[in-house]
N, C-alpha and C positions, 0 to 999 in steps of 0.2 A: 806451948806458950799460947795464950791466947791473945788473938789481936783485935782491934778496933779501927777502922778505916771510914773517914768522914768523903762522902762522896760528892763531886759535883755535877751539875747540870742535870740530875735522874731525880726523881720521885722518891724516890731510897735514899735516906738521907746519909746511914750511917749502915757499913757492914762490918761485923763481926765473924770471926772463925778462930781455927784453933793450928796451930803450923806445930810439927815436932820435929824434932833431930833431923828428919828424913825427909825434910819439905814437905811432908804429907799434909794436905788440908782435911779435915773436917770442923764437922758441925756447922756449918755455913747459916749463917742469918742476916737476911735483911733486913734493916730497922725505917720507919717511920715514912713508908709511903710504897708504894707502885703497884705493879701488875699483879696481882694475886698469883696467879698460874705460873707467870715467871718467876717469882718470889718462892715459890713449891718448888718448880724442875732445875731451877737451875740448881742449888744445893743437893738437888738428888744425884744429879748428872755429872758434880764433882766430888761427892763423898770420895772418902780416900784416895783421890791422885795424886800426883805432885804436881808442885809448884807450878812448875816448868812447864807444863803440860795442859796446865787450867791456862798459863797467860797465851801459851800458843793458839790453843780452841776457841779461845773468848774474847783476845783480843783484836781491839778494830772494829767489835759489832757494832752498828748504829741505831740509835733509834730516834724516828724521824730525820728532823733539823737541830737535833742538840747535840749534835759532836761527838757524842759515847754513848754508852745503853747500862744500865746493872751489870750485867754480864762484862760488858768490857771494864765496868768500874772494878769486877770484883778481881778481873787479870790485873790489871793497874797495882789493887791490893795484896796479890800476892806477890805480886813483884815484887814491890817498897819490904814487904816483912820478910822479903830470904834476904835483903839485904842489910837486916838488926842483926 
């Protein structure tokens, strides 16, 4: 299933990925702004894990003074999509 997650307080407005049967994330994309480099590794560094395992690793990161990071936006997202 492919999802779509509108993010806030990050650069990255909107992430997209793809969840199946098995919580497995791929395809990971960041939409409409941020760090180039983080925008690369972070969808490298969760190809194929699950769910579970991307909110554990990712969530909580910070960046700067705005309360969450990309990274922690995209845990946030798969959180919300194992629970459709």
């Amino acid at each position: 299933m492919k999802y779509s997650y509108k993010t806030e307080n990050t650069c990255s407005k909107v992430i997209e990925f793809d969840i199946d049967e098995n919580d497995i994330i791929t395809n990971v994309k960041f939409l409409g702004g941020g760090c180039p480099g983080n925008l690369q590794a972070v969808p490298r560094l969760v190809e194929g894990k699950k769910a579970e395992d991307i909110e554990e690793l990712l969530g909580g990161i910070m960046c700067g003074c705005r309360g969450t990071s990309c990274a922690d936006q995209l845990a946030r997202a798969v959180k919300k999509a194992r629970l459709i």
